[in-house]
PyMOL CGO cylinders between C-alpha atoms (Angstrom):
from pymol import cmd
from pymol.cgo import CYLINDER

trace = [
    CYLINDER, 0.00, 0.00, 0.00, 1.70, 3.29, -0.83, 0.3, 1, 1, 1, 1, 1, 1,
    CYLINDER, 1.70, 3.29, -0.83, 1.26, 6.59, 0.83, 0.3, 1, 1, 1, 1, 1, 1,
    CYLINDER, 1.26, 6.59, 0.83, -0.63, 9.38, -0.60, 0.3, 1, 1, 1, 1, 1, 1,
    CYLINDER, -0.63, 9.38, -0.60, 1.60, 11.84, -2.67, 0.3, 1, 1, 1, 1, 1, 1,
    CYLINDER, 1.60, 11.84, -2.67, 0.44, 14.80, -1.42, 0.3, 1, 1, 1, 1, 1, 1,
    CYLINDER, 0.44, 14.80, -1.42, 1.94, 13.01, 1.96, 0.3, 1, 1, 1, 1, 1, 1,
    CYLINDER, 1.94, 13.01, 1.96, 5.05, 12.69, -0.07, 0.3, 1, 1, 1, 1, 1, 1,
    CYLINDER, 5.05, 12.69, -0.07, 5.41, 16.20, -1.35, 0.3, 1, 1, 1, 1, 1, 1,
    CYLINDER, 5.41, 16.20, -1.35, 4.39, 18.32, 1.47, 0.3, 1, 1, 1, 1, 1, 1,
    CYLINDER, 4.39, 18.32, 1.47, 6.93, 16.31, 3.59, 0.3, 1, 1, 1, 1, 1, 1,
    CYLINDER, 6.93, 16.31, 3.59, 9.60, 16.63, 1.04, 0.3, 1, 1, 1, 1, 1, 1,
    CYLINDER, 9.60, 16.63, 1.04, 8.94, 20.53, 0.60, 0.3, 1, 1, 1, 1, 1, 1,
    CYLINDER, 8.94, 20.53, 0.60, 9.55, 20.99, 3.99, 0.3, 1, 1, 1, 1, 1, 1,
    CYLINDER, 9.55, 20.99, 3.99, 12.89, 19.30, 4.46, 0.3, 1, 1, 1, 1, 1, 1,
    CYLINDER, 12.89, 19.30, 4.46, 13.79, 21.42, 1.60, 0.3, 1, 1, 1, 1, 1, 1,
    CYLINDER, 13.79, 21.42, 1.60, 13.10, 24.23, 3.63, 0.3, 1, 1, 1, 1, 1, 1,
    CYLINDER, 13.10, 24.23, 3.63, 14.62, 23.22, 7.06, 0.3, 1, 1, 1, 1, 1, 1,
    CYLINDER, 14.62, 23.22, 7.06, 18.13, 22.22, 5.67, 0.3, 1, 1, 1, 1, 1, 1,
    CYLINDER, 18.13, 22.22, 5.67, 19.33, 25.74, 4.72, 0.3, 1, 1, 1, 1, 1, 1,
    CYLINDER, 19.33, 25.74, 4.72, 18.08, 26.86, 7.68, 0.3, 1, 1, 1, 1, 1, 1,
    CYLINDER, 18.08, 26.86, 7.68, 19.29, 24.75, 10.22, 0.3, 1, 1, 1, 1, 1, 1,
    CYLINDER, 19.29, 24.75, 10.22, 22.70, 24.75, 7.89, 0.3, 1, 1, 1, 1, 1, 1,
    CYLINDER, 22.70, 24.75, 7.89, 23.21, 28.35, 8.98, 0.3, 1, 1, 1, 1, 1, 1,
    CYLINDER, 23.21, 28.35, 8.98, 21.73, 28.46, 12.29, 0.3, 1, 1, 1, 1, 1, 1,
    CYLINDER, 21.73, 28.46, 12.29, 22.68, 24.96, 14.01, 0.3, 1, 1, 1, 1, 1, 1,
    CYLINDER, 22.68, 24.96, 14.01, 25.47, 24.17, 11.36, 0.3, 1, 1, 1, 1, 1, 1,
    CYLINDER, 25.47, 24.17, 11.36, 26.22, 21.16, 9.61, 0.3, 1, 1, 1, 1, 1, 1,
    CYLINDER, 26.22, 21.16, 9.61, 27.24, 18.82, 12.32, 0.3, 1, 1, 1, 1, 1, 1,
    CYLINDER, 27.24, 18.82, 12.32, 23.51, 19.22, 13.96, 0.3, 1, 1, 1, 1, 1, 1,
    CYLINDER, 23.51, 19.22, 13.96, 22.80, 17.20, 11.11, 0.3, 1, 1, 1, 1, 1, 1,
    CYLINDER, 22.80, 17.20, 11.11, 24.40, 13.83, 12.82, 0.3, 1, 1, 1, 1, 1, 1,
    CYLINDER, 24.40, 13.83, 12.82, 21.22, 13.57, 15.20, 0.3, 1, 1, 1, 1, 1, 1,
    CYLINDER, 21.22, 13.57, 15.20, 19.56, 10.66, 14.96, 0.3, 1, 1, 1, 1, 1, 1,
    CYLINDER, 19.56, 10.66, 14.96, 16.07, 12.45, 14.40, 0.3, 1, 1, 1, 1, 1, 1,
    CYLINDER, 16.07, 12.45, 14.40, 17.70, 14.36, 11.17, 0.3, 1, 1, 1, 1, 1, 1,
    CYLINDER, 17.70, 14.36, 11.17, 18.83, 11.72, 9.98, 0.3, 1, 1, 1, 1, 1, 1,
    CYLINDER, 18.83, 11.72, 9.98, 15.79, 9.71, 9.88, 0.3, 1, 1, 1, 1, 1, 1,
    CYLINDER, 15.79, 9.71, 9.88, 14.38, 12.92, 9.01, 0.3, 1, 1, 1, 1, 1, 1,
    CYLINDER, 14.38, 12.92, 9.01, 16.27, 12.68, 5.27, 0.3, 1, 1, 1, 1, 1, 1,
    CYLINDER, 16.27, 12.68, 5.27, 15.77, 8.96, 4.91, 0.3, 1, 1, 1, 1, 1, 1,
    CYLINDER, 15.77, 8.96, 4.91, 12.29, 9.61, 5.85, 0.3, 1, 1, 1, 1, 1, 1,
    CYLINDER, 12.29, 9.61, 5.85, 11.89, 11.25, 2.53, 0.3, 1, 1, 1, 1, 1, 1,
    CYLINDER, 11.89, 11.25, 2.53, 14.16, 8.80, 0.56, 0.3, 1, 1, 1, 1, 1, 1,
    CYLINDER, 14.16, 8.80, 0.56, 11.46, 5.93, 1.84, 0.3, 1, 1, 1, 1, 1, 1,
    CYLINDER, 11.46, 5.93, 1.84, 8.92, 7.82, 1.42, 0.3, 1, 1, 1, 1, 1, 1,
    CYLINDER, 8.92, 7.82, 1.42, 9.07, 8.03, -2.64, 0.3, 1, 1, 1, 1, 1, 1,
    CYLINDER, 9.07, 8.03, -2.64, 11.01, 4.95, -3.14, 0.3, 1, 1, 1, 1, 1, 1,
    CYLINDER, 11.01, 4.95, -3.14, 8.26, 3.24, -0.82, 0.3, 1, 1, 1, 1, 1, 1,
    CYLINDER, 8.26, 3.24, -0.82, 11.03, 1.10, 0.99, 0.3, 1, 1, 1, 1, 1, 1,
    CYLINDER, 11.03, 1.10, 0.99, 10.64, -0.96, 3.47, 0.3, 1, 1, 1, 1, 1, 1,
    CYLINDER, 10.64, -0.96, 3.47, 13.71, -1.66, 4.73, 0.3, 1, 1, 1, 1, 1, 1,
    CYLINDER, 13.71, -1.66, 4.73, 14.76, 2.26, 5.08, 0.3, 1, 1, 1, 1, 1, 1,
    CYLINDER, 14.76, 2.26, 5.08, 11.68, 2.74, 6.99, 0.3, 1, 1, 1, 1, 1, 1,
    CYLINDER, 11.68, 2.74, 6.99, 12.13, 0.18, 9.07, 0.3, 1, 1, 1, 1, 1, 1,
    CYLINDER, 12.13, 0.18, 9.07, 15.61, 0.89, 10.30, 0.3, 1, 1, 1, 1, 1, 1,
    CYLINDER, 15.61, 0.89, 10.30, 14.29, 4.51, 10.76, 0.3, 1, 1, 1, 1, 1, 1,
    CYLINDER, 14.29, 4.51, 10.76, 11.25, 3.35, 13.34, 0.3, 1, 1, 1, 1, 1, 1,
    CYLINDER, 11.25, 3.35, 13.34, 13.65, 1.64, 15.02, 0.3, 1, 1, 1, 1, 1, 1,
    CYLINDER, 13.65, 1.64, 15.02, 16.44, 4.01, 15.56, 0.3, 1, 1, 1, 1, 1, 1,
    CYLINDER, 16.44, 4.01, 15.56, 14.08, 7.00, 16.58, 0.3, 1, 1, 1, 1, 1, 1,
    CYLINDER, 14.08, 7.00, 16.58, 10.28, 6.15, 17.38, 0.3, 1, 1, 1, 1, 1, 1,
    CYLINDER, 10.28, 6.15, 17.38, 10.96, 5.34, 20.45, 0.3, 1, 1, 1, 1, 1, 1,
    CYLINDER, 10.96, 5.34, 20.45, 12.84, 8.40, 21.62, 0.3, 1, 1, 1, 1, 1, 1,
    CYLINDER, 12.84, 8.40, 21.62, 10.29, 10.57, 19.51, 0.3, 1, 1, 1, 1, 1, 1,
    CYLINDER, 10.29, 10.57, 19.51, 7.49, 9.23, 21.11, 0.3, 1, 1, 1, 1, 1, 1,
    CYLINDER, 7.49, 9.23, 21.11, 9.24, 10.01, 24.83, 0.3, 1, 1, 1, 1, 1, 1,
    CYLINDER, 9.24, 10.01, 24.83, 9.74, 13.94, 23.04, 0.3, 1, 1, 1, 1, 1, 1,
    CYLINDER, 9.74, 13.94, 23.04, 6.39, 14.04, 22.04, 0.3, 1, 1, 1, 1, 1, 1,
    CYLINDER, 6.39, 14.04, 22.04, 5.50, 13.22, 25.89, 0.3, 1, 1, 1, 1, 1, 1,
    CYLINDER, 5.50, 13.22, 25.89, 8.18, 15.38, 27.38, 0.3, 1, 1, 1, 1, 1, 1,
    CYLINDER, 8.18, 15.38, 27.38, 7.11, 18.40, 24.84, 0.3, 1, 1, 1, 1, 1, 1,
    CYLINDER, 7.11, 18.40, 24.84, 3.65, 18.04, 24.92, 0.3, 1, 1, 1, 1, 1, 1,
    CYLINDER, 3.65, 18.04, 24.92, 2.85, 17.82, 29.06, 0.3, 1, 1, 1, 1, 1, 1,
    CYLINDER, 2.85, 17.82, 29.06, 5.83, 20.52, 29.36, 0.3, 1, 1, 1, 1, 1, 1,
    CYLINDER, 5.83, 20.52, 29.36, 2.87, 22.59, 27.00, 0.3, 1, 1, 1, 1, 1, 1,
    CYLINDER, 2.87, 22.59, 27.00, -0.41, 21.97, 28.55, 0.3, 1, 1, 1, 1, 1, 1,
    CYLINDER, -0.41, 21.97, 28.55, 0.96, 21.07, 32.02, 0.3, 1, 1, 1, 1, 1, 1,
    CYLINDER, 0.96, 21.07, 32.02, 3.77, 23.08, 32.68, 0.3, 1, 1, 1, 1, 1, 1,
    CYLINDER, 3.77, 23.08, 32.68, 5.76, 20.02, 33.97, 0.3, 1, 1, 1, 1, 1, 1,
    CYLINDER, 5.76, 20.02, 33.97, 9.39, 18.84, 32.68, 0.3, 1, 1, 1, 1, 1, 1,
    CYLINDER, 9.39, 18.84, 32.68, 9.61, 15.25, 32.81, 0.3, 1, 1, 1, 1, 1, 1,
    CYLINDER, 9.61, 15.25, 32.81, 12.50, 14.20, 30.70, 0.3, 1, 1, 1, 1, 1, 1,
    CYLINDER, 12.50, 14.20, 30.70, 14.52, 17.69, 29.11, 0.3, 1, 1, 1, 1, 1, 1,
    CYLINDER, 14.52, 17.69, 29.11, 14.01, 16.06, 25.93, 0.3, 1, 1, 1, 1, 1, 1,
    CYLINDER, 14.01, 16.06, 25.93, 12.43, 18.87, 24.67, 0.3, 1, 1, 1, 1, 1, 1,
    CYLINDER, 12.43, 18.87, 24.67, 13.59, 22.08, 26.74, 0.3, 1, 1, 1, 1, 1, 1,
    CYLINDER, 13.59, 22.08, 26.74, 15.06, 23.90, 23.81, 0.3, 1, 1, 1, 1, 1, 1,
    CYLINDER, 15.06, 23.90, 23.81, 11.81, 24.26, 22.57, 0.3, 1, 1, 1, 1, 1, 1,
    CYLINDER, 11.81, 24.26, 22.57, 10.88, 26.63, 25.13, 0.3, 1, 1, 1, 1, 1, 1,
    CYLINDER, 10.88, 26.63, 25.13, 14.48, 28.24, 25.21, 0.3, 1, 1, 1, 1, 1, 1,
    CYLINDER, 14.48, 28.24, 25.21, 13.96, 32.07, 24.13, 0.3, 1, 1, 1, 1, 1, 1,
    CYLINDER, 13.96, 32.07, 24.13, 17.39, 32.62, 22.64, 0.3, 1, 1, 1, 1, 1, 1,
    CYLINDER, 17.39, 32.62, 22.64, 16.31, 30.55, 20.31, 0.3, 1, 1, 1, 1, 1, 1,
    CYLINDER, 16.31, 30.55, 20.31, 14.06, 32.37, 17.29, 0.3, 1, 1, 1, 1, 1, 1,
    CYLINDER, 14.06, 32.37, 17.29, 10.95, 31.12, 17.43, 0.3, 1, 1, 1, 1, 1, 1,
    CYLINDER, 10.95, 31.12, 17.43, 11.00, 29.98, 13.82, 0.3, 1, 1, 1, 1, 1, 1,
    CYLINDER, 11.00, 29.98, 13.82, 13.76, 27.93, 14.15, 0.3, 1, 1, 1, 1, 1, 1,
    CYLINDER, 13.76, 27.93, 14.15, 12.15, 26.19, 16.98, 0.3, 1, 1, 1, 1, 1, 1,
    CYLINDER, 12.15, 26.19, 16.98, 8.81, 25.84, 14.59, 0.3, 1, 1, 1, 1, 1, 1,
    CYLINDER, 8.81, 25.84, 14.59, 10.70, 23.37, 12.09, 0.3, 1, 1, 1, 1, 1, 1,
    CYLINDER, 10.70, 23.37, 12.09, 11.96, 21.50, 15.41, 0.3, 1, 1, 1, 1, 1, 1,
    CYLINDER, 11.96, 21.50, 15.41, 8.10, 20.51, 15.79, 0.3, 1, 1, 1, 1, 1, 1,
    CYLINDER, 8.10, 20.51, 15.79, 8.87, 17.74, 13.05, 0.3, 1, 1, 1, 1, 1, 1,
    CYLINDER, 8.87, 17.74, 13.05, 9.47, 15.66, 16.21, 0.3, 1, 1, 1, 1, 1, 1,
    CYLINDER, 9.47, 15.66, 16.21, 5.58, 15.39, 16.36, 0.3, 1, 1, 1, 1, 1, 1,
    CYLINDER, 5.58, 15.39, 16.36, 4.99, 13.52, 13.19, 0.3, 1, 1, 1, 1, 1, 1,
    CYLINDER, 4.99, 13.52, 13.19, 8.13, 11.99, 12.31, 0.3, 1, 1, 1, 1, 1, 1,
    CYLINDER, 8.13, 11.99, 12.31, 7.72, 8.87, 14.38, 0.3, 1, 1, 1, 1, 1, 1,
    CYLINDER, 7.72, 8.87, 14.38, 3.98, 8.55, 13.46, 0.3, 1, 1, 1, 1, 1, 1,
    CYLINDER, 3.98, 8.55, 13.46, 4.81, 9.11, 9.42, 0.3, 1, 1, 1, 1, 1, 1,
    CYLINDER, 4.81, 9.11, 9.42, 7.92, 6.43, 10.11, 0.3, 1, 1, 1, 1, 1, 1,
    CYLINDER, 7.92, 6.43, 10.11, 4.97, 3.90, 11.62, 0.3, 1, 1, 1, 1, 1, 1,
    CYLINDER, 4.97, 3.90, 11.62, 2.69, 4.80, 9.17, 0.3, 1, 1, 1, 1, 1, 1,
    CYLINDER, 2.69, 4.80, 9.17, 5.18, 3.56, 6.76, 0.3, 1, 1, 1, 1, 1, 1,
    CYLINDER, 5.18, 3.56, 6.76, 6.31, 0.41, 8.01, 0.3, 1, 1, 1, 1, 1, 1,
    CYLINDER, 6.31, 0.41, 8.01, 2.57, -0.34, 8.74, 0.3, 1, 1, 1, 1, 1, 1,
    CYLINDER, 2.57, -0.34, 8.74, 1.96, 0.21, 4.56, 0.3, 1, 1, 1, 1, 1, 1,
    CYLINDER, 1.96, 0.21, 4.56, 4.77, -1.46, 3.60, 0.3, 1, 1, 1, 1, 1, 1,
    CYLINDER, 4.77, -1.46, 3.60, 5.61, -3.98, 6.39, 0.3, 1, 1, 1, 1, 1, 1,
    CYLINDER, 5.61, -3.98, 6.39, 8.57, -4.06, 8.79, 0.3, 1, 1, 1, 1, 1, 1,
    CYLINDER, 8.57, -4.06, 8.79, 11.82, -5.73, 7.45, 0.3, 1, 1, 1, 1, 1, 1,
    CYLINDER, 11.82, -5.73, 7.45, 13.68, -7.45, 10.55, 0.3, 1, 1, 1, 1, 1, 1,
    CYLINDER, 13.68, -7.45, 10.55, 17.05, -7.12, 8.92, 0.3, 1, 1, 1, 1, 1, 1,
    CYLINDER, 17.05, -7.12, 8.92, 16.37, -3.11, 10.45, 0.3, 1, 1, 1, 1, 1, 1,
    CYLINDER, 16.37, -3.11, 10.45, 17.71, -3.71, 13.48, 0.3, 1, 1, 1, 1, 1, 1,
    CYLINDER, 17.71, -3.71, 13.48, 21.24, -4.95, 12.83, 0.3, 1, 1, 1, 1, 1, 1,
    CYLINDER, 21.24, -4.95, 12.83, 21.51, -2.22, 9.87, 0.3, 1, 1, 1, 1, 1, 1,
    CYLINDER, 21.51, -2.22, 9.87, 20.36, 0.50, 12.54, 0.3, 1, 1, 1, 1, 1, 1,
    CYLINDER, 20.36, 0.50, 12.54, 23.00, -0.44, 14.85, 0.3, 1, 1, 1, 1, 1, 1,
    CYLINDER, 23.00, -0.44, 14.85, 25.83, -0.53, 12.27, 0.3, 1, 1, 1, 1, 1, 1,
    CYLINDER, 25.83, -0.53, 12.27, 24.80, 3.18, 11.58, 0.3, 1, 1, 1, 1, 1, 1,
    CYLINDER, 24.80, 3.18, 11.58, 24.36, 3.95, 14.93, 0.3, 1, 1, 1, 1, 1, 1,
    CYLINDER, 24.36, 3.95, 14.93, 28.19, 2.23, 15.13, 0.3, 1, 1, 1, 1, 1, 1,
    CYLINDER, 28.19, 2.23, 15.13, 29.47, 4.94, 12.38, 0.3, 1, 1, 1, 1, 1, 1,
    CYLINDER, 29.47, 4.94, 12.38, 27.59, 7.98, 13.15, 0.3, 1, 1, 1, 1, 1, 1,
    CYLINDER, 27.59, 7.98, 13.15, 28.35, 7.96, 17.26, 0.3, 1, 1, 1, 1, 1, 1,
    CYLINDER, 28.35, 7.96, 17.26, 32.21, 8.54, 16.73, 0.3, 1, 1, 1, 1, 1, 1,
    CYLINDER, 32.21, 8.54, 16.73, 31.11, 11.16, 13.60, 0.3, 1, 1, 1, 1, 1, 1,
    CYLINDER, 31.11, 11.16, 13.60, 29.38, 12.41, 16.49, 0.3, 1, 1, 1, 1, 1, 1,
    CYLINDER, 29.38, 12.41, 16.49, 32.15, 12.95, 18.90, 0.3, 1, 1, 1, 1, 1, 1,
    CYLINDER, 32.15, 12.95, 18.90, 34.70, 13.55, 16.92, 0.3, 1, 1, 1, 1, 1, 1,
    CYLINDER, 34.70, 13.55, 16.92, 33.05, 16.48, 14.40, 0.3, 1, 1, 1, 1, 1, 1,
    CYLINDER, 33.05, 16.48, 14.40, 30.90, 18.20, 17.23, 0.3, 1, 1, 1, 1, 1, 1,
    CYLINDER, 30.90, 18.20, 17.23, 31.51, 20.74, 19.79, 0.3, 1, 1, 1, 1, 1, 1,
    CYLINDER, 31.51, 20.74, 19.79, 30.87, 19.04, 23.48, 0.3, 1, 1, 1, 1, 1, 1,
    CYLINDER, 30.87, 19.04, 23.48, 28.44, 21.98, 24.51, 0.3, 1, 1, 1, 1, 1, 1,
    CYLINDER, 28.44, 21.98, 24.51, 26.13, 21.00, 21.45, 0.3, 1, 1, 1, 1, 1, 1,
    CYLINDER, 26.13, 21.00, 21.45, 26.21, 16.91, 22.75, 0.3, 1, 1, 1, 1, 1, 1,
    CYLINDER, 26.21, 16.91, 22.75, 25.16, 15.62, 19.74, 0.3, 1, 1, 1, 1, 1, 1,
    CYLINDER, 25.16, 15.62, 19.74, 23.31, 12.41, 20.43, 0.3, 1, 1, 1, 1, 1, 1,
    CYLINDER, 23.31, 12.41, 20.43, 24.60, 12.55, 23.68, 0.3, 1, 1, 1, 1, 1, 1,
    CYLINDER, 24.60, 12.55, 23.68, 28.02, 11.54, 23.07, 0.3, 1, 1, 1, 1, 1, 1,
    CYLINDER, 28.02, 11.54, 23.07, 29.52, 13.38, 25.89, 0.3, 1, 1, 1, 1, 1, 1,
    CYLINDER, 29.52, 13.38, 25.89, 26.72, 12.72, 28.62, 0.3, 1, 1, 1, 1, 1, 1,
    CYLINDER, 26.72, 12.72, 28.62, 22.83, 12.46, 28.92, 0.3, 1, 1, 1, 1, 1, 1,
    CYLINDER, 22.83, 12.46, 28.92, 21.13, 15.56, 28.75, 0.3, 1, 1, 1, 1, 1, 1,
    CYLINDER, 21.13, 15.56, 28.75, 23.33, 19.16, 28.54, 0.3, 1, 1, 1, 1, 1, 1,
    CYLINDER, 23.33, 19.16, 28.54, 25.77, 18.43, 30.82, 0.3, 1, 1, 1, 1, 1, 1,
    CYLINDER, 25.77, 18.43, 30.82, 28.99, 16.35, 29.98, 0.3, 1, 1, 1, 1, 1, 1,
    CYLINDER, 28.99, 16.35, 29.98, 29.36, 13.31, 31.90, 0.3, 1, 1, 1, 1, 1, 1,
    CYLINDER, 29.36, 13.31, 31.90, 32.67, 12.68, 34.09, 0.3, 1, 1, 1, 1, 1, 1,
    CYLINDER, 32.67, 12.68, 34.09, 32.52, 9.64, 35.61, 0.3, 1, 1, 1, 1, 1, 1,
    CYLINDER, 32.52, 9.64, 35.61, 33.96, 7.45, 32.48, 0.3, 1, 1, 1, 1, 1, 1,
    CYLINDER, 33.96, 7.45, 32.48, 36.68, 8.17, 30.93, 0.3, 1, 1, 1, 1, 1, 1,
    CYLINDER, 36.68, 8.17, 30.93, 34.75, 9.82, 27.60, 0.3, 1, 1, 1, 1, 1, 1,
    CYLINDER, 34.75, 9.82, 27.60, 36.04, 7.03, 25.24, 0.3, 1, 1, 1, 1, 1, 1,
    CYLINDER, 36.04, 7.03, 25.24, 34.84, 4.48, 27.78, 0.3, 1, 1, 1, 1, 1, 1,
    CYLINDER, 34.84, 4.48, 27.78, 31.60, 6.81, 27.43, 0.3, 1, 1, 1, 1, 1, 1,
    CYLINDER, 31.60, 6.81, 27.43, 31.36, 6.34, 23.74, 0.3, 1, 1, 1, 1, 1, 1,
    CYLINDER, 31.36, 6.34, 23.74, 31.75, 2.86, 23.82, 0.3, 1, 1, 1, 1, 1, 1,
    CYLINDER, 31.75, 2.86, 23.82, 29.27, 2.05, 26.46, 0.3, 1, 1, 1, 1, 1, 1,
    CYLINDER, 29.27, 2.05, 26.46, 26.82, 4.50, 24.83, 0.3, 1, 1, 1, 1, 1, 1,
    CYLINDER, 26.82, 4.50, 24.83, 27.37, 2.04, 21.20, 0.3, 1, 1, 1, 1, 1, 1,
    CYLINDER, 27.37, 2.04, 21.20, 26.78, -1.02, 23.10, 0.3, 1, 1, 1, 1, 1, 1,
    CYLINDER, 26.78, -1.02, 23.10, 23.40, 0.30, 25.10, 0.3, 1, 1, 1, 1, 1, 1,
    CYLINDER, 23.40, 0.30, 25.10, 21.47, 2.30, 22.54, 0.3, 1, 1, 1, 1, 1, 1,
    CYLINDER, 21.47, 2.30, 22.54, 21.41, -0.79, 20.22, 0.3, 1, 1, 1, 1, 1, 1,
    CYLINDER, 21.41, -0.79, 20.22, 20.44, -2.57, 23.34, 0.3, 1, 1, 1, 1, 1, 1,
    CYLINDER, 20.44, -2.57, 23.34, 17.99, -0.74, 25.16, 0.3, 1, 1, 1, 1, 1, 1,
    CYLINDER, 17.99, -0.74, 25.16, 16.54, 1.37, 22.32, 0.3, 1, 1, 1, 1, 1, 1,
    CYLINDER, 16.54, 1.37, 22.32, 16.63, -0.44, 19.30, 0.3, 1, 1, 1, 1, 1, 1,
    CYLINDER, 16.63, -0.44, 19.30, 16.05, -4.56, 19.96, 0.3, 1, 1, 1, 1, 1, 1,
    CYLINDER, 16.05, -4.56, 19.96, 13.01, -3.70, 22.15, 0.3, 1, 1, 1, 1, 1, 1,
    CYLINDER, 13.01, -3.70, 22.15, 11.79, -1.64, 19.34, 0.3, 1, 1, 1, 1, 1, 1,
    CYLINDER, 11.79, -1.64, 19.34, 12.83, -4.02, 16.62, 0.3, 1, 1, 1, 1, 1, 1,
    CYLINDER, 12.83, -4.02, 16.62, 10.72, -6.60, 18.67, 0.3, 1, 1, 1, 1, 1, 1,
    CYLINDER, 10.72, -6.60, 18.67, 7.83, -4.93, 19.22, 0.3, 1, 1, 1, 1, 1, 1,
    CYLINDER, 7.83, -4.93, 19.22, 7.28, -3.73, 15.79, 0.3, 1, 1, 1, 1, 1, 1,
    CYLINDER, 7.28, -3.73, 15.79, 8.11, -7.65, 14.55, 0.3, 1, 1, 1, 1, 1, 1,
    CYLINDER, 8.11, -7.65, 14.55, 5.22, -8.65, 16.45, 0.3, 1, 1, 1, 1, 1, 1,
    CYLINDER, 5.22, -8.65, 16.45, 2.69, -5.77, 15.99, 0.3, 1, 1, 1, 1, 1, 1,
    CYLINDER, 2.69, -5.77, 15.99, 3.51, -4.24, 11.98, 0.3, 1, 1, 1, 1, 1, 1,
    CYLINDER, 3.51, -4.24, 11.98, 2.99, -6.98, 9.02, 0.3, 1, 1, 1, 1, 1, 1,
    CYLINDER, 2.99, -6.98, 9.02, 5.66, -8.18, 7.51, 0.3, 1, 1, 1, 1, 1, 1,
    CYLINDER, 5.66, -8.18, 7.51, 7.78, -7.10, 4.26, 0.3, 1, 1, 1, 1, 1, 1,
    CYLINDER, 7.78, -7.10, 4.26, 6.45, -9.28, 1.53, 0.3, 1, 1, 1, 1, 1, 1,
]
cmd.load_cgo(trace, "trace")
């Protein structure tokens, strides 16, 4: 089952738009989040209606999505923090613009389901998530300032850890997100989405 195009081109158009714009304001290297990234791919499945690429993008961000969605959403109607996840978005030194095209966190990991529900989830997504995960962590560290923590290489949350030595960090960080974040994910959407034919 494919997805509507005017699903396909409204979400496309507005990539197009937040790329030179994060470009200038975040720079390149906020790029390496996991969210942007499945962000790009997002659109890459989208047209080529692939579901493998969609699959590997539920399971590297839905689940973390889902707990920003929470986190941003009861920090809005309730006025309560219960994660950080999503503080920036109520940071004023940031324009409010730029934290408008942040609010792609909302849909991504509902489009990225929707997806994998049309298409079916391929199992082989789990594996090929982590071996991203296993190249873009060290991109990560090694091409990002600490203050900016990209995928929390230096630390959970904004402040750098300093009880590990921060290779020992990055190491243990590789090991647990494909363990804690992405098998639980890969097995819950094995049992819940249909299949890849």
């Amino acid at each position: 089952m494919s997805i509507p195009l005017a699903v396909k081109v409204l979400h496309t158009l507005f990539v197009i738009a937040l790329v030179p714009a994060y470009w200038i304001y975040h720079r390149p290297g906020n790029f390496l989040w996991f969210s942007d990234i499945a962000l790009f791919v997002s659109v890459v499945a989208l047209w080529s209606e692939n579901a493998f690429l969609a699959s590997m993008q539920a399971v590297g961000v839905a689940a973390l999505e889902t707990l920003w969605i929470v986190d941003f959403l009861t920090r809005l109607i309730a006025g309560v923090q219960l994660t950080g996840l999503s503080n920036y978005m109520f940071n004023a030194k940031h324009p409010l613009w730029i934290r408008g095209l942040s609010l792609f966190h909302l849909w991504l990991p509902i489009l990225l389901l929707w997806m994998v529900h049309r298409f079916g989830y391929d199992p082989r997504a789990w594996m090929a998530q982590t071996l991203l995960a296993w190249l873009v962590l060290p991109l990560s560290y090694a091409f990002t300032a600490p203050a900016k923590n990209v995928n929390w290489v230096h630390g959970i949350g904004a402040q750098s850890q300093t009880r590990l030595h921060p290779w020992r960090w990055l190491v243990l960080l590789m090991i647990a997100i494909p363990l804690c974040v992405y098998w639980p994910t890969h097995l819950v959407l094995e049992r819940v989405m249909p299949h890849r034919a």
